[in-house]
C-alpha positions in Angstrom: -32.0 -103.5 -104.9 -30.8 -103.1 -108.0 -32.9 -102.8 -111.3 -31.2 -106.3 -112.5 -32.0 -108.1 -109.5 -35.6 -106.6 -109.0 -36.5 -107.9 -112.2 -35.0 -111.2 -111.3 -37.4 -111.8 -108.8 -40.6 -110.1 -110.5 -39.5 -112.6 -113.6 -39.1 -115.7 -110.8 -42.0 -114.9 -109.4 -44.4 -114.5 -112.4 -43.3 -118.8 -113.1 -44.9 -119.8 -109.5 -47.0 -122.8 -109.5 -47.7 -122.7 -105.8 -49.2 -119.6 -106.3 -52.3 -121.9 -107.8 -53.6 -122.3 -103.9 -55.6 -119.7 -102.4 -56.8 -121.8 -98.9 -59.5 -120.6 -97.0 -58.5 -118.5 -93.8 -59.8 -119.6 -90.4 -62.7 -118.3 -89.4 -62.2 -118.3 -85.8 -63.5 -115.5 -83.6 -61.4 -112.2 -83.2 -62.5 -109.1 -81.8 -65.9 -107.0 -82.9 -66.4 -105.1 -86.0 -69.1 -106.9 -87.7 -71.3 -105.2 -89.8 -75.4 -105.8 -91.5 -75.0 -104.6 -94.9 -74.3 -100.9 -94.2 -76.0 -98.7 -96.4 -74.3 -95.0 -96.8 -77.1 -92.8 -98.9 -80.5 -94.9 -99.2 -80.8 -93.8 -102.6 -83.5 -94.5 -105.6 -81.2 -95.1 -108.7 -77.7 -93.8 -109.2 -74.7 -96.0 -108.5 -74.4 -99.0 -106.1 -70.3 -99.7 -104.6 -70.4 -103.2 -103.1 -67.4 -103.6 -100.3 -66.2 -106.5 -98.9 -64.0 -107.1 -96.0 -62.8 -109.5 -93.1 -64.7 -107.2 -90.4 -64.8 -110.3 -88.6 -62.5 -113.5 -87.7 -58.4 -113.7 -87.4 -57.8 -111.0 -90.0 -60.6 -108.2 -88.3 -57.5 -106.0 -87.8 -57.1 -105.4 -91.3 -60.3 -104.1 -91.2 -60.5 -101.4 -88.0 -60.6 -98.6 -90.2 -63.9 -99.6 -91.4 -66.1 -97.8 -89.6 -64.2 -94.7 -89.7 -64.0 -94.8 -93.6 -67.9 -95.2 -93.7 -68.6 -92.9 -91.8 -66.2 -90.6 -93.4 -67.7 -91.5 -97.0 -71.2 -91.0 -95.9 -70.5 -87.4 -94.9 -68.1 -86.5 -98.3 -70.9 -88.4 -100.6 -73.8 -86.4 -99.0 -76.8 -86.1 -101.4 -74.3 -87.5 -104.4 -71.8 -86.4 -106.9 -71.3 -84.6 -110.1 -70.9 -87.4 -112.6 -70.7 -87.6 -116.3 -74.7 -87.0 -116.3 -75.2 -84.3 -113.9 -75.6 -84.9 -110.1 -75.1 -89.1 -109.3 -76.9 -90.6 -106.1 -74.1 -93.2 -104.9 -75.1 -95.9 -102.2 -72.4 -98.2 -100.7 -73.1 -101.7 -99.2 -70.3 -103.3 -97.1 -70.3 -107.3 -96.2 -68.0 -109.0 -93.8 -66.4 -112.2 -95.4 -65.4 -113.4 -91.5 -62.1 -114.0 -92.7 -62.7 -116.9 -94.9 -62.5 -117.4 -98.6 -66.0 -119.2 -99.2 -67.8 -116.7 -97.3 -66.3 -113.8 -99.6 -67.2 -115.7 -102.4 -70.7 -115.0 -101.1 -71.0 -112.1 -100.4 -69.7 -111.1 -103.6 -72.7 -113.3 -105.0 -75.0 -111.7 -102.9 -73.8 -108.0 -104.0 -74.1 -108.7 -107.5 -77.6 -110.6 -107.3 -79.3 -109.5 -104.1 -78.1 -106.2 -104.3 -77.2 -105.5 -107.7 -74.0 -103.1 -107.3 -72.5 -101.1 -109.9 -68.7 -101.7 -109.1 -67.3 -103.7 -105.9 -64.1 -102.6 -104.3 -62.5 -105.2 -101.6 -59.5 -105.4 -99.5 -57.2 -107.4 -97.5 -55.3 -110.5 -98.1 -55.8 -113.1 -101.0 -58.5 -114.6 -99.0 -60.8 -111.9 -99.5 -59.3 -110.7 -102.5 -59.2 -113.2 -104.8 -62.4 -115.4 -104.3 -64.2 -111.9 -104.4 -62.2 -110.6 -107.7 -62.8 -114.5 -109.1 -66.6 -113.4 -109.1 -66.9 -110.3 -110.1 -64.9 -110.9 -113.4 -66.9 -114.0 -113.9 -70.1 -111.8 -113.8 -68.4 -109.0 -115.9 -68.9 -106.6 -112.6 -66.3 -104.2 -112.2 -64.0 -104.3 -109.1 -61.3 -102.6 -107.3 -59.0 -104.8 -104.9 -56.0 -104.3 -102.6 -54.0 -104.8 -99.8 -52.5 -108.1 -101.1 -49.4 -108.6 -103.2 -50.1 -108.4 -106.8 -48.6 -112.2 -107.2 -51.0 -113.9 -105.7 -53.9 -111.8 -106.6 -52.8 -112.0 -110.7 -50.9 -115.2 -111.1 -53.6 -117.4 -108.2 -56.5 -116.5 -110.6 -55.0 -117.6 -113.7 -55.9 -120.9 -115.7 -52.5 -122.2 -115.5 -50.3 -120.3 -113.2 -47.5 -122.4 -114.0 -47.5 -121.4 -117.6 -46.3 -117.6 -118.1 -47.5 -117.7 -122.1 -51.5 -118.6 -121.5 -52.0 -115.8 -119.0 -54.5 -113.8 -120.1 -55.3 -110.1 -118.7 -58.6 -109.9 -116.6 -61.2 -107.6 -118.2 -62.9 -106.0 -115.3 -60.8 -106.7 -112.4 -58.0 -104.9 -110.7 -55.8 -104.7 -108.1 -53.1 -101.9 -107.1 -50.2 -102.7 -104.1 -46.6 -103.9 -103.9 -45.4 -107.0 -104.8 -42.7 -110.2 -103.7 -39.7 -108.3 -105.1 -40.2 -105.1 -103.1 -40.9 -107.1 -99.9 -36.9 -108.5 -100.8 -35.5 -105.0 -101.5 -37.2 -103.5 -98.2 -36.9 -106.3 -95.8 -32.8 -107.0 -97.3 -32.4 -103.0 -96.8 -33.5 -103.0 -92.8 -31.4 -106.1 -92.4 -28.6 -104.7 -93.7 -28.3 -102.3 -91.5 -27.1 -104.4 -88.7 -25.0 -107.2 -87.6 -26.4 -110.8 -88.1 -24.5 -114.3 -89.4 -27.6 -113.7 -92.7 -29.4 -117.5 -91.1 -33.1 -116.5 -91.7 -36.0 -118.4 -90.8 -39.0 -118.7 -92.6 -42.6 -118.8 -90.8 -44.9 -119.7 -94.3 -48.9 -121.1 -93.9 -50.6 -122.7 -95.8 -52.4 -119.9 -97.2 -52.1 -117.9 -100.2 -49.8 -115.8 -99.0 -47.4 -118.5 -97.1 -47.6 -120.3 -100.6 -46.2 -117.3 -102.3 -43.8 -116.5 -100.1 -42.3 -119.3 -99.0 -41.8 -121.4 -102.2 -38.1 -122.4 -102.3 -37.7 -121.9 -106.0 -39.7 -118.5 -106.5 -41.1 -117.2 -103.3 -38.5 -114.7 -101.0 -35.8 -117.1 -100.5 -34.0 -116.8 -103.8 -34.4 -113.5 -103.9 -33.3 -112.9 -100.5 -29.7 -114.9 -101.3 -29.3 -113.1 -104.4 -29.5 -109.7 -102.3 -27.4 -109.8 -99.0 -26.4 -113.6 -98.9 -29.6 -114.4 -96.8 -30.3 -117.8 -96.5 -33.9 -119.2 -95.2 -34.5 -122.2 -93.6 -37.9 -123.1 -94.3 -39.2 -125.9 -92.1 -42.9 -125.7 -93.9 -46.1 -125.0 -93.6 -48.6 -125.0 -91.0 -52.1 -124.3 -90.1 -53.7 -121.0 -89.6 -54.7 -120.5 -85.9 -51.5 -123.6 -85.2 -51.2 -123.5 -81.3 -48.1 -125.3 -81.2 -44.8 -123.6 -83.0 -42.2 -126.2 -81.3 -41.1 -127.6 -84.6 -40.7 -124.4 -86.4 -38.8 -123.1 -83.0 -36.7 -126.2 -82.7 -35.6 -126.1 -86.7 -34.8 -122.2 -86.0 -32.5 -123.1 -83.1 -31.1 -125.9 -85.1 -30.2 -123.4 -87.9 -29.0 -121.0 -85.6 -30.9 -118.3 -87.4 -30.3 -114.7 -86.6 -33.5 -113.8 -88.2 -36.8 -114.6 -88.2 -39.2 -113.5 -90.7 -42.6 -114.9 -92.7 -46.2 -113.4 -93.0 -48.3 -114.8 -90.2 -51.6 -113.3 -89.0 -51.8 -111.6 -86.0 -52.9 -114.6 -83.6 -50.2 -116.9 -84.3 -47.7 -114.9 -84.5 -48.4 -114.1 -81.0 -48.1 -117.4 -80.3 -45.4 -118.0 -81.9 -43.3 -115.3 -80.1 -44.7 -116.2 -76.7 -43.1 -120.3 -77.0 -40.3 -118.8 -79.0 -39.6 -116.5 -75.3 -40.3 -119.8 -73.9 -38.2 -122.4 -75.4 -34.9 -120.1 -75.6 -35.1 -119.4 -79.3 -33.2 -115.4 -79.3 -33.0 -113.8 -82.8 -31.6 -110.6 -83.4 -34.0 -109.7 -85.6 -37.7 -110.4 -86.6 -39.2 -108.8 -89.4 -42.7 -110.3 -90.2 -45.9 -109.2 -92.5 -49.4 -109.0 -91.4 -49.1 -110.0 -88.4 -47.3 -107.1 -86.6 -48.9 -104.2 -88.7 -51.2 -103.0 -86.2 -50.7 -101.2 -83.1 -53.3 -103.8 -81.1 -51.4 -106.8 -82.2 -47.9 -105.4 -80.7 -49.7 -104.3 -77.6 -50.8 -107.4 -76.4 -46.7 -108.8 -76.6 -46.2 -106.1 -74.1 -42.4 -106.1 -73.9 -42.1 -108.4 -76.4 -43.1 -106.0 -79.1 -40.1 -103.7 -78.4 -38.3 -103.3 -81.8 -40.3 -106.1 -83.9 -40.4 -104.8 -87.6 -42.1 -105.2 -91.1 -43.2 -103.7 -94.4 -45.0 -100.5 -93.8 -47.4 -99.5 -96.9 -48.8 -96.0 -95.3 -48.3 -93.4 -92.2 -49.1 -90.3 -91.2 -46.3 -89.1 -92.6 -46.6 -90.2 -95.9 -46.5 -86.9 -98.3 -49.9 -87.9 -100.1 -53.3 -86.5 -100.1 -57.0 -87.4 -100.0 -58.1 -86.9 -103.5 -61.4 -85.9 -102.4 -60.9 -83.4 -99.8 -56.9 -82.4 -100.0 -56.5 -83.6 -96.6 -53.0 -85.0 -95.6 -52.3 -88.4 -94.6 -51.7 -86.8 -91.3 -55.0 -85.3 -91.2 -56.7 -88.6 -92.0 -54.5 -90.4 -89.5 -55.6 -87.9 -86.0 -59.0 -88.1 -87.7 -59.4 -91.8 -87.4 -57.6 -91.5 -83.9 -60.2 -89.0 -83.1 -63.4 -91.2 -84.5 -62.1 -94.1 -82.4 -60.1 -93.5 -79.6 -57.5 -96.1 -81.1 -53.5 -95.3 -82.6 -53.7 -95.0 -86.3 -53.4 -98.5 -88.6 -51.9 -99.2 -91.8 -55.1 -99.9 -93.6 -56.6 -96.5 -92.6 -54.9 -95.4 -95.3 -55.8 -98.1 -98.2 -59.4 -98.3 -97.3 -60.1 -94.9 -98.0 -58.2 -94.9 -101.3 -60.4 -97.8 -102.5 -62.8 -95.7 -102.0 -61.2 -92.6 -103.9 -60.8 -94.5 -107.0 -64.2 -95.8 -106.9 -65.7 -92.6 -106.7 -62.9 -91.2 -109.2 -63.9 -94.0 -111.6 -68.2 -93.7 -111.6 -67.9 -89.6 -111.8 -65.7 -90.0 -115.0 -67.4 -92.8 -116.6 -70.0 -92.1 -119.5 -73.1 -94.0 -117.7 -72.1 -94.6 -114.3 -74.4 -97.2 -114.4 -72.9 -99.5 -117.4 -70.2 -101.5 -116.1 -68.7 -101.6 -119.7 -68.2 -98.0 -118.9 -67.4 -98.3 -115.4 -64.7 -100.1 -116.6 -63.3 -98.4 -119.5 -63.0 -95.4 -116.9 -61.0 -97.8 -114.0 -58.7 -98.4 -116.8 -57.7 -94.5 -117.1 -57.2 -93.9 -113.7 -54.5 -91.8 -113.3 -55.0 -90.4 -109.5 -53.3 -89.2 -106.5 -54.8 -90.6 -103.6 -54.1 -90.4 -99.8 -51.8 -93.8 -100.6 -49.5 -92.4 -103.6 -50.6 -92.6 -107.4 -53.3 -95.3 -108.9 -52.4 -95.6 -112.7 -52.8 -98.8 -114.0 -50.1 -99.2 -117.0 -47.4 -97.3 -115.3 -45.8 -100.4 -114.2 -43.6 -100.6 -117.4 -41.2 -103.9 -115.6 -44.4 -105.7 -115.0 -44.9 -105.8 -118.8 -48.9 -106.6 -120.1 -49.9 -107.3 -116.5 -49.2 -103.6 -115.4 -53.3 -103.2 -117.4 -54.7 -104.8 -114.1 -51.6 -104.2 -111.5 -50.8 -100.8 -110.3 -47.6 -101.0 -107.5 -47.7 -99.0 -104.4 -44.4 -97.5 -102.3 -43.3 -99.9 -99.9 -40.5 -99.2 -96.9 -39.7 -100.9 -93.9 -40.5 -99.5 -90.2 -39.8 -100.8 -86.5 -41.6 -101.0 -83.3 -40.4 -99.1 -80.3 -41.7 -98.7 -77.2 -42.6 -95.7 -75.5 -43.6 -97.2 -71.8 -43.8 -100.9 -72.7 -47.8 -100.7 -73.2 -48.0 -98.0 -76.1 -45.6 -98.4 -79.2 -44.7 -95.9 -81.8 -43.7 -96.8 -85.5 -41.0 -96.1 -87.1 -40.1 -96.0 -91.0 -36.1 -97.3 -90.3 -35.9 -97.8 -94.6 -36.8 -95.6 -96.9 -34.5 -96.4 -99.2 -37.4 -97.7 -102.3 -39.5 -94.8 -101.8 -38.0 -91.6 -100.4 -40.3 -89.6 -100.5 -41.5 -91.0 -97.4 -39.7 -90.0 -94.7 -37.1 -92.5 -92.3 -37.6 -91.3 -88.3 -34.6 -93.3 -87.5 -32.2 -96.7 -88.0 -32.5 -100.4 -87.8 -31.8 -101.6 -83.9 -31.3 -105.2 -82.8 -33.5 -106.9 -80.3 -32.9 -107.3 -77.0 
């Protein structure tokens, strides 16, 4: 992409108005992971992190690494760390939001009252994000977030998201990942690769991150046409957990799209493939987010998961290091594998990094346990962590919002199957950060 059109699209998307929703996931069963507040270090003073995270309900796989990181955080923190004061006991409470916004809400309540926390760090999708950073800048607490664009988490929590010129910065939140326009340079890149008549169409929710991407006038679509040609057909939003995708199907077939593409969770987009198989609807390409980021989701499509792709934020072969112990990205990847018998996940990666900065942060501030000074030390960060570099105000094209967004790398990888059952990831674009390494090019479906 070039630098005229990327800042095309971070200047459309900054003047989103539908970026004012933030609807409440599901909070339907899925899979096991929930935790009782979990503490790391019982600990008599020193420095409470608060962590909260969909352990529970359609977005659980967002949060597999968990455990791993916990237990990998408990053994690192040990008896505490050399702060500003001398040696700093550190005790970390985690809370499962079950995949709903109301519930995160809570348990960010419940950190800050019940268990009085020090800083809160939270992850994954503007349903846990932003309801969580919402609270914690309300009560002045400190907070880390990720793993959700940095449209929706900034411009969502604004007073008037449709007016550019009365945003205001936040004063104790912030958030560090990629945004809309890097989406559009990665997704554009892998496309271009192959042969396709550029139809694409459009699976958008009615979530906050359907509502950001799938707005005609400032979501993905414009930039998409203004960077290949690409035009989506966008036959708008559904339901979380919808169990019926004939109308989107029908509309795809109608369009005769070559592509399909959108950011579903990981439930309907297997239902979604599934009737597509069904009702004769054959792209040549489907590049989604969310939904097909973890190995357990593209599993249970069997064959259908051969070649599926989407944005890939962190591997094993990413060239970054664990700020805390110098281990590779590789290393934490087998470790993970090793801890619970399962293929490496994207989050592995961003989970632990939350933690990295948090730690980075409360052993540089003055008094670890002042949030004013909690803060003033988030704001310096300037660290390489086992995800690439957290520096808040490097972001010079993101002008006065760069103070609370931080941007991430961001390529584009593919699914291929090794024996129809196992799949292996691979980066097919590297083209917006090559420092990571590509393992191979973009192939068609079928």
């Amino acid at each position: 992409m070039s630098d005229k059109a990327r800042t095309s699209i971070v200047s459309q998307s900054l003047t989103r108005r539908s970026l004012i929703k933030g609807a409440a996931a599901s909070a339907a069963a899925f899979g096991t992971g929930v935790f009782s507040p979990t503490v790391l270090r019982a600990a008599t003073g020193g420095v409470k992190i608060g962590y909260v995270t969909p352990q529970s309900g359609p977005l659980a796989p967002f949060a597999e690494a968990d455990k791993y990181v916990i237990d990998t955080m408990t053994k690192l923190i040990g008896a505490g760390v050399k702060g500003a004061g001398g040696d700093l006991p550190i005790t970390i409470v985690a809370k499962d939001s079950q995949s709903d916004s109301n519930r995160a809400a809570e348990a960010a309540k419940s950190l800050i009252v019940d268990d009085k926390v020090d800083i809160i760090v939270v992850a994954s999708t503007p349903e846990t994000t932003n309801p969580v950073s919402t609270v914690a800048e309300q009560e002045e607490v400190p907070c880390i977030s990720t793993v959700a664009p940095w449209q929706p988490w900034f411009i969502g929590r604004q007073a008037n998201p449709g007016d550019p010129k009365s945003w205001q910065p936040f004063k104790s939140t912030f958030h560090y990942f990629w945004g809309l326009e890097d989406i559009v340079a990665v997704f554009s890149a892998m496309w271009n690769q192959v042969e396709t008549n550029k139809k694409v169409g459009g699976l958008f929710p009615n979530d906050g991150d359907g509502n950001a991407w799938g707005d005609p006038d400032h979501g993905i679509a414009p930039g998409l046409k203004g960077n290949g040609g690409y035009v989506v057909t966008d036959p708008g939003r559904y339901q979380d957990l919808n169990d019926d995708f004939t109308a989107q199907i029908t509309a795809f077939k109608k369009a005769g799209t070559d592509i399909v593409t959108g950011v579903v969770i990981p439930p309907d987009f297997t239902t979604f493939w599934t009737q597509a198989n069904q009702q004769g609807l054959k792209p040549k390409v489907v590049t989604v987010a969310k939904a097909i980021l973890f190995p357990s989701s593209v599993e249970a499509l069997g064959a259908l998961g051969n070649n599926l792709s989407s944005e890939v934020w962190w591997t094993p072969n990413h060239p970054y290091k664990s700020s805390l112990t110098g281990a590779s990205a590789a290393d934490v990847a087998k470790a993970f594998s090793d801890f619970s018998g399962r293929p490496w996940t994207q989050p592995i990666g961003y989970v632990y990094s939350l933690f990295e900065v948090a730690i980075d942060a409360v052993k540089r501030a003055s008094d670890a346990t002042d949030s004013a000074s909690i803060i003033e030390a988030i704001k310096a960060t300037n660290l390489d962590t086992i995800i690439g570099k957290v520096n808040w105000g490097k972001d010079k094209d993101l002008g006065p919002i760069a103070a609370n967004v931080s941007k991430t790398p961001l390529v584009g990888g593919q699914w291929r199957t090794k024996d129809n059952k196992t799949f292996e990831l691979v980066v097919v674009d590297n083209s917006h950060a090559p420092e990571v390494p590509a393992g191979g090019k973009m192939e068609l479906l079928g």
